[in-house]
N, C-alpha and C positions, 0 to 999 in steps of 0.2 A: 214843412215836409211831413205827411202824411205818413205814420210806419206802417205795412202789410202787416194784418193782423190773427189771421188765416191759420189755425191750429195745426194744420194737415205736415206730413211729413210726405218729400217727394222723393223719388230714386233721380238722381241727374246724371246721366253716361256723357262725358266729356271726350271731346277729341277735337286734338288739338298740336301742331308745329310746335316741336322742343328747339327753340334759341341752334346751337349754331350747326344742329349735324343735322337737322329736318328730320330726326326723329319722331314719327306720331304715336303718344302715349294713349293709354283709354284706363280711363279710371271710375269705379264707383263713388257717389259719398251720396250719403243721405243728410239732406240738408232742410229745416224747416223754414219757412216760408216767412217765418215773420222773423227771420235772421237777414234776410236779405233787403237791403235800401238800392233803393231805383237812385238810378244817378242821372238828372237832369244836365249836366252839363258836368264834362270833366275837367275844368280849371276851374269851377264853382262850386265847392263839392259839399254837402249837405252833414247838418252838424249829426247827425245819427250816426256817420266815419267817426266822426272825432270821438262820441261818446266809447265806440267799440274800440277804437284804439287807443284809447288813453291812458293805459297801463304800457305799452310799447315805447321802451327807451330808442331803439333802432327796428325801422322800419325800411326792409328790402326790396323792389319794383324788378320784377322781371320784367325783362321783352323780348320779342324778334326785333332786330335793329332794323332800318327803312321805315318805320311805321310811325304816323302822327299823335293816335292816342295814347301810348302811356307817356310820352314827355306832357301831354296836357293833363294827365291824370297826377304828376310827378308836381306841376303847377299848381292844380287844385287842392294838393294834399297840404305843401309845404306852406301855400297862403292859409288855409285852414287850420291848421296850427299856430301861424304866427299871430292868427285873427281872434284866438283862443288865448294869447300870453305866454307862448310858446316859445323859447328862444329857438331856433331851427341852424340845424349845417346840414348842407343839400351837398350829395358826393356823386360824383358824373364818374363809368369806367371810361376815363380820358387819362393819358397819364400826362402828369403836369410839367413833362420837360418840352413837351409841344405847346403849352398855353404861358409859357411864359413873359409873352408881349399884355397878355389880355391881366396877366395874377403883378403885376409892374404898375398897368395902368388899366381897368377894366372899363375900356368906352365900347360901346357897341362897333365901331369901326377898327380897333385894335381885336378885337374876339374874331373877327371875320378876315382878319390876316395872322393870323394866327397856326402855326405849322397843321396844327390839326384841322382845322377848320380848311386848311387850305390844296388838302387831299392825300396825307400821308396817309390816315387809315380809310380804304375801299372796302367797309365793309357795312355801311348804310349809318352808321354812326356819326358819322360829319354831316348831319343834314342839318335844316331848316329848322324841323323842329327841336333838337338839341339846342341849337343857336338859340331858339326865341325863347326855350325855358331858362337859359342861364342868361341871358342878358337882362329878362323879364324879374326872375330870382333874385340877383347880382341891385335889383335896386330897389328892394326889399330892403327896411336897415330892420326886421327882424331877422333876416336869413343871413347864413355865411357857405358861400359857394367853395367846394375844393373837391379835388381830384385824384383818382388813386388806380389807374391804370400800371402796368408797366410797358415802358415802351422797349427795350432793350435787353430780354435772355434768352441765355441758350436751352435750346429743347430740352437739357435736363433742369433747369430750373422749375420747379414749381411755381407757375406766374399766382393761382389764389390764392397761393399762402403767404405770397409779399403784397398781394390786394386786402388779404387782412390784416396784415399790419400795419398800412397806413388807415385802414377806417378804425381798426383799436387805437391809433395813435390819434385818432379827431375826437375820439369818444372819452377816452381818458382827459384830454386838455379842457374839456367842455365835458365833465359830468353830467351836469346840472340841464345841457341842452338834448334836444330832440335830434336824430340823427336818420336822413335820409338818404337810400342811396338808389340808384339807378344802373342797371347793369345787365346785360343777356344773360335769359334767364335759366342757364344751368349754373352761373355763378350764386344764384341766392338760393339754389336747392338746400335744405336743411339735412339733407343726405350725399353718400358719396354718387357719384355721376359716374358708371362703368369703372367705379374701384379709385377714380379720379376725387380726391376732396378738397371740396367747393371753398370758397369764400366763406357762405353761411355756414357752414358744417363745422369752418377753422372757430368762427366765432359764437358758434354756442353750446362749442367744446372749451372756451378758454375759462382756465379755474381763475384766472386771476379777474376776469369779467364778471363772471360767475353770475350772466343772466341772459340763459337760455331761454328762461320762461317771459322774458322783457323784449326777446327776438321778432317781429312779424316778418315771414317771406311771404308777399302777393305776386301773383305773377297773371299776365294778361292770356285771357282768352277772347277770341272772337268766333264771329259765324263766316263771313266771307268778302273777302275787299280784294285791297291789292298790296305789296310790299315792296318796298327797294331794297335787294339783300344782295348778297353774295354768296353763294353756294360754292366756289371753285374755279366761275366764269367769268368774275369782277361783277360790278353790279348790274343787276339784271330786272326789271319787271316781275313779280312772279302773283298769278290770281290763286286766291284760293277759295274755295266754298265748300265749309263741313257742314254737316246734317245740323239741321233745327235743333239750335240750345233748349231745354228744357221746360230750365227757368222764364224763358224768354217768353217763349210761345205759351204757356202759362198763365203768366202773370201778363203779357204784354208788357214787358221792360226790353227796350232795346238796350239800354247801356246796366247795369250793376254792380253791386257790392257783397263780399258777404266774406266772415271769417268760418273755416270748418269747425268741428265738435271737435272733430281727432283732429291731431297734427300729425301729418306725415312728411310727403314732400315738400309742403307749401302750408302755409297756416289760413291762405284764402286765394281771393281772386276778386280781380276785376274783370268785368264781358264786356266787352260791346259789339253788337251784333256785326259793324261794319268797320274795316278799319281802311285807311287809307294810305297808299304812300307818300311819302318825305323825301321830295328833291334834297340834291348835297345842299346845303349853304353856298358853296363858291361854285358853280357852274362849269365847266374847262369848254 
């Protein structure tokens, strides 16, 4: 892997679908060039990631749900870790009272009858590619798969503050390991969301963790594909195409990497210029 080594400093104007109200943000960052690793394939992921993240005890994967590439990118991280002597726990927002046939006995045919899997949540999260990162993960004996949804409060519950406390509760058990999670991506904001506080935000405010600075939230951007989501109408097709990424057209990188200078909402991102949608897993 070849690093870009390119002095220059660019302006990058991003826009991009915020996870689950289709909020479009626009944001500036100035980002130099030779920060950025081209990503040849996202379940292969290029040890230049690893070097940049190696200081990150817990590592956060935004997404829109429906979508192929960040479970493969969620793939490529966790093997790239464990490829490194990494011991790795990979955490899905699934909550684990639906996967209890698969967390009993984890064959790939108990995961795919599995409540979740079987269409309790319509909201692009029971797909294909969910399935194939954890069954894919699940037999890995570097990795240990777990889940920290909830499936059952009332409106005035606070659901990401009992979502941080099952990934505090994996991070504490396992010091020592690497901690990945996967989740729509206002849950990994490192800020509150409309006054709302996130997952990330519970956990890199917690004193007894007391490591904000060991936090990465990534969350995916792309240029234009297609998505299986739910907006309000159950799941639905939805295309989208934003203006020419920056970086992209640039550099000529269709897929990327890269951590910001400043941390603000997000400490980086993943691009890929195209993204694709992700049938359910179970079919009706």
């Amino acid at each position: 892997m070849k690093r870009v080594i390119l002095s220059i400093a660019i302006i990058l104007t991003v826009s991009a679908s915020f996870g689950q109200d289709s909020q479009v943000l626009t944001k500036e960052n100035t980002v130099k060039t030779k920060d950025i690793v081209k990503i040849e394939r996202l379940d292969s992921l290029e040890q230049d990631i690893y070097d940049k993240l190696n200081d990150f005890r817990l590592i956060m994967i935004g997404e829109m749900h429906g979508t192929n590439e960040p479970a493969h990118f969620l793939i490529g991280l966790a093997e790239l870790l464990a490829n490194n002597g990494d011991s790795v726990q990979v955490g899905f927002e699934i909550p684990s009272e639906l996967m209890t046939s698969y967390i009993q006995s984890p064959t790939d045919s108990n995961l795919l009858q599995t409540d979740f899997f079987l269409g309790k949540f319509a909201d692009g999260r029971a797909s294909i590619a969910w399935a194939n990162a954890i069954a894919r993960l699940t037999k890995n004996t570097k990795v240990q798969i777990f889940f920290f949804d909830i499936y059952e409060y009332s409106e005035n519950t606070d659901g990401d503050s009992l979502m941080y406390l099952k990934i505090k509760e994996k991070i504490i058990a396992n010091p020592n390991w690497r901690t990945i999670t996967l989740s729509g991506n206002i849950h990994n904001m490192r800020t509150p969301f409309k006054e709302i506080q996130t997952t990330a935000y519970y956990l890199c405010n917690d004193q007894e963790l007391n490591f904000a600075d060991r936090i990465c939230t990534l969350n995916h951007f792309y240029q234009s594909g297609t998505m299986l989501s739910n907006i309000g109408k159950g799941l639905e097709l939805r295309q989208f195409n934003h203006p020419p990424d920056i970086v992209s057209e640039t550099l000529n990188f269709d897929n990327y990497f890269y951590l910001s200078q400043q941390v603000d909402i997000y400490n980086g991102r993943f691009f890929t210029k195209n993204i694709t949608a992700s049938e359910p897993a179970n079919k009706k």
